[in-house]
N, C-alpha and C positions, 0 to 999 in steps of 0.2 A: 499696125504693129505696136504693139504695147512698148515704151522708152525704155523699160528695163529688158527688153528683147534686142535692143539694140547695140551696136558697134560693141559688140563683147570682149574685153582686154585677153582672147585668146588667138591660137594661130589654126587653122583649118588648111588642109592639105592632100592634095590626092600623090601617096607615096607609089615612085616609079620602081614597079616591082613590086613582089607578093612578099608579105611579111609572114601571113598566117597560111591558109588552108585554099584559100581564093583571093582575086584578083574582082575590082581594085580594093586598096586599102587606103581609106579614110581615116588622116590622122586628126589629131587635137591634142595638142600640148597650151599648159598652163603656168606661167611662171609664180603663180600665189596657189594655193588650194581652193580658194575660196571664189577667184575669178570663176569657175564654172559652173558655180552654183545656179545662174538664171537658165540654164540648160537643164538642171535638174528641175528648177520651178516651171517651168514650161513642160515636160514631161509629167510632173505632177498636177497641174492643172489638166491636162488631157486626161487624169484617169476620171476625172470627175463630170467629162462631157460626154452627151450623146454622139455616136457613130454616122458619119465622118466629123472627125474633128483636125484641126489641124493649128501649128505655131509657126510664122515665120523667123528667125533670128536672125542678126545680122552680128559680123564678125570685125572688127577695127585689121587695117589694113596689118599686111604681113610680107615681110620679103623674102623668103621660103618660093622655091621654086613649085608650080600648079597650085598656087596659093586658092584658096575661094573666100568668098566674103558674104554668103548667104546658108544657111542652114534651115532646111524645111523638115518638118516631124509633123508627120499623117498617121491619125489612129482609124484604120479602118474597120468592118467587121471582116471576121476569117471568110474566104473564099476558095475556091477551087486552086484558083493558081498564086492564093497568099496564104499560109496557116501562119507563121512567125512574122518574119521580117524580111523588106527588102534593103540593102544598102548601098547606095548607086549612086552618080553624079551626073552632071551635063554645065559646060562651062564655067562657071564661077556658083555652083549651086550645089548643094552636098542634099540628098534627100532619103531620108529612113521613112521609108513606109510600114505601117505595124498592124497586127492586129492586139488584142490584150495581150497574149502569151509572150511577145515581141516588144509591147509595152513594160511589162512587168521586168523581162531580163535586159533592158536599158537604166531603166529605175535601179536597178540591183549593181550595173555599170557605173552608169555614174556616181552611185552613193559611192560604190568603192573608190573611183579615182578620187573624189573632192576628201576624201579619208587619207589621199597620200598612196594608194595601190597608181601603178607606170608600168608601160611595157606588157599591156595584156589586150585583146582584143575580143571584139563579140560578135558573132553572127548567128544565124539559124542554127548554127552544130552547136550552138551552146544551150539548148532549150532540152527541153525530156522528149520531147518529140524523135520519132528515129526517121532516120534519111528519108527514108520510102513515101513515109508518108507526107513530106513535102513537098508543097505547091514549086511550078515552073519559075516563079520569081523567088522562092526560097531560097532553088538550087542554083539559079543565076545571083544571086546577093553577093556583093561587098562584103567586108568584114571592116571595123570602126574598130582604129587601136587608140590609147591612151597613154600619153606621155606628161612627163609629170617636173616639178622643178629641177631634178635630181639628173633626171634623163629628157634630154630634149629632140630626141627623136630620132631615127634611123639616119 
C-alpha cells in the first residue's frame, strides 16, 4: 500500500438502514474537502491500469457506530454477473468492485464531493445502463453516500 493510501483523515461507515434505493449504504463524510482527494488519486491511477487492477486504502480510526478502517477499489473487466458496479462490505472492509463504466461514474463521484456536492449517493442506477440489462452483483450492490463538512451524516 502506497503511504499516501493510508490512514485517511476520513470517516467510513456502513449506515443502519437504506438511505437511497438499496441496502447497505456505505458512507464517507469529510471534515476539509480536500481530505478525500487520495480516493480520487487512487481511482485515477486505476484508469490508467491494465484489468484487474486493484488499491487498497486505509481509513484513521473513527467513532461512528459500523465504523470500517479499509477501503478496497477493484477495476475489473465487464462480465456476465458485473457490467457497473458492485458495492458491498464484510467486517471492517468497505469493497467497490467496477468495471470502466462503474469506474468512470465514481471518478464523476468523487470529483463532485471533494467540489463541496454532500448528501448524494451512487450506485449502478446511476450509469445509462437500464436495470435489465444488469449483471446479478449489479442488482445486489450497495449504494456509497457522500457527506460533506456541512452535513455529517444521517
Amino acid at each position: 500500500m502506497k503511504p499516501a493510501f493510508a490512514n485517511l483523515e476520513i470517516d467510513l461507515w456502513v449506515h443502519c438502514g437504506k438511505l437511497g434505493f438499496t441496502e447497505p449504504s456505505l458512507c464517507l463524510h469529510h471534515d476539509s474537502l480536500d481530505s478525500g482527494s487520495p480516493i480520487l488519486n487512487a481511482l485515477n491511477e486505476l484508469t490508467g491500469e491494465k484489468c484487474p487492477a486493484q488499491r487498497k486504502l486505509t481509513v484513521a480510526a473513527c467513532s461512528r457506530e459500523r465504523a470500517m478502517s479499509n477501503l478496497r477499489l477493484m477495476v475489473v473487466p465487464k462480465r456476465e454477473d458485473l457490467r457497473v458496479m458492485s458495492v458491498r462490505h464484510d467486517s471492517d472492509t468497505a469493497t467497490i468492485e467496477m468495471t470502466g463504466a462503474g469506474l468512470r461514474l465514481l471518478i464523476e463521484a468523487f470529483t463532485s464531493w471533494l467540489n463541496g456536492a454532500e448528501d448524494f449517493g451512487i450506485s449502478p442506477r446511476h450509469s445509462s445502463m437500464k436495470p435489465k440489462a444488469f449483471g446479478k452483483l449489479d442488482r445486489e450492490s450497495g449504494e456509497l453516500w457522500f457527506w460533506g463538512p456541512s452535513l455529517a451524516g444521517p
